[in-house]
C-alpha positions in Angstrom: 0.0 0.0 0.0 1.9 3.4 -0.9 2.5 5.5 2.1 1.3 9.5 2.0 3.0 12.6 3.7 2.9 15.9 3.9 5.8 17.6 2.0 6.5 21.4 2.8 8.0 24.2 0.5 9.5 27.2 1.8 11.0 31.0 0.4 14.9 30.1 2.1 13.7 29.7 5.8 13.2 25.8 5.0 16.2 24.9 7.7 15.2 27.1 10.5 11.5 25.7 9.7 12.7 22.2 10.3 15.0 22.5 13.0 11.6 23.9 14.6 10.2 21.8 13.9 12.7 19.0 15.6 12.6 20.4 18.5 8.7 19.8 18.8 8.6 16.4 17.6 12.2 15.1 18.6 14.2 12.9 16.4 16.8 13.7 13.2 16.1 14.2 10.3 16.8 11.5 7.9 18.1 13.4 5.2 19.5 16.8 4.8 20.5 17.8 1.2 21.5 21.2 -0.2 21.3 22.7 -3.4 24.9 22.8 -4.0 24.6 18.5 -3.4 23.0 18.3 -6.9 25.0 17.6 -10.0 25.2 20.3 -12.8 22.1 20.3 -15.2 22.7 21.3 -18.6 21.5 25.1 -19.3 20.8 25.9 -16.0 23.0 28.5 -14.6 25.2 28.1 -11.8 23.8 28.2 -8.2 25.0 31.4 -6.1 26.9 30.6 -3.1 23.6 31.8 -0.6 21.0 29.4 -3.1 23.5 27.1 -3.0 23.2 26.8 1.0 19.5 26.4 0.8 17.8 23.4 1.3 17.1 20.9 -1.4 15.6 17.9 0.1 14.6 17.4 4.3 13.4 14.5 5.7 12.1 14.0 9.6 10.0 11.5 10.7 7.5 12.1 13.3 5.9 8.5 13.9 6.8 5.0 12.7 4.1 5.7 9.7 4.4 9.3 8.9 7.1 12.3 8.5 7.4 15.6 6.8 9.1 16.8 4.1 10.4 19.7 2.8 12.6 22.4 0.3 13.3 25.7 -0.3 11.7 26.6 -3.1 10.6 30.5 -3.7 12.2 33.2 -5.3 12.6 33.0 -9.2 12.5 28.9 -8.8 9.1 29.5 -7.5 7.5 32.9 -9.1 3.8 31.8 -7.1 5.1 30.7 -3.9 2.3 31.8 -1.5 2.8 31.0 2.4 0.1 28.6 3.6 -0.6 27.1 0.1 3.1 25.8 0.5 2.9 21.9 0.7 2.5 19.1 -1.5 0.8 15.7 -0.6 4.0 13.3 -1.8 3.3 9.2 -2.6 5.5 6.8 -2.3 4.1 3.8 -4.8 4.4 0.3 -3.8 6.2 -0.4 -7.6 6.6 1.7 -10.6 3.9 0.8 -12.1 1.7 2.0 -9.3 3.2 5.3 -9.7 2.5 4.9 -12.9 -1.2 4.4 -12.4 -1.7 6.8 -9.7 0.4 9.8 -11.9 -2.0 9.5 -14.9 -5.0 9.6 -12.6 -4.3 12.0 -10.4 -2.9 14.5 -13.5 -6.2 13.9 -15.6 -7.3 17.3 -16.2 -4.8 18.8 -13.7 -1.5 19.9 -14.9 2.0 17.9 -15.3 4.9 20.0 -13.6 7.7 17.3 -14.0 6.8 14.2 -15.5 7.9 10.5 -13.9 10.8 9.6 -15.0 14.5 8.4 -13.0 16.1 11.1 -10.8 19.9 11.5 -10.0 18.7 10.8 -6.4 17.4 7.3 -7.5 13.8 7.5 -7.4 11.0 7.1 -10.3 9.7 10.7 -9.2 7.3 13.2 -10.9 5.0 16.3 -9.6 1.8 17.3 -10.8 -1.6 19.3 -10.1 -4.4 17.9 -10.2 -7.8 20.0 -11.5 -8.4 21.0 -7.9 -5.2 22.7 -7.3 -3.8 20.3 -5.1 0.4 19.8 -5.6 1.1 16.2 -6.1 4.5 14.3 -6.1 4.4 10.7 -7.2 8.0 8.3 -6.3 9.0 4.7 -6.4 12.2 4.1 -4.9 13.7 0.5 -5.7 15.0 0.1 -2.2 12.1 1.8 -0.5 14.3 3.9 1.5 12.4 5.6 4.1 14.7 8.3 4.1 12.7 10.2 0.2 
């Protein structure tokens, strides 16, 4: 059965966020990444050392079932970044071809922001969203790693 969380974007206050985060709900986060952690991308200019420092990817669990999620993501990366309509609900598919199924539902009628396809991080991965406005992101990671 694919597990659901909440996943959290922020306008470059994504660390502070989560380290408040940890200190309500205890714990580590189980990953930390930065922008300056992903590899080049081909006619994307380079990051700045401050958007480098930002957060890509965060990861803290808050229950055996559940955690939350998050990224800075505002500025010019995210023109209509509006706090309190900053999250995403984020799937993680039993297989790919759950992910597959659940991306071409949910993006009927909606609107395809990154389609599924294989990230440098290892998961199947794609966002979408859907004809009620709701922000999707659809994964499958091989090794199920609790951690995305």
């Amino acid at each position: 059965m694919p597990t659901v969380n909440v996943y959290l974007n922020f306008n470059g206050n994504c660390e502070e966020a989560f380290n408040f985060y940890k200190g309500a709900f205890g714990g580590e986060f189980n990953y930390l990444g930065r922008f300056k952690d992903m590899p080049a991308q081909d006619g994307m200019p380079p990051l700045s050392a401050e958007q480098g420092e930002l957060i890509m990817h965060v990861s803290l669990p808050i229950s055996n079932e559940t955690m939350i999620m998050g990224s800075d993501t505002g500025g010019e990366w995210a023109t209509s970044f509006k706090q309190g309509n900053n999250f995403s609900i984020s799937i993680n598919a039993d297989d790919k071809e759950n992910a597959d199924q659940l991306f071409a539902k949910l993006s009927e009628g909606g609107q395809i922001t990154m389609p599924l396809g294989d990230t440098f991080w290892g998961d199947y991965f794609g966002m979408l969203t859907d004809r009620f406005g709701v922000n999707w992101m659809v994964s499958f990671n091989q090794n199920q790693q609790a951690s995305m």
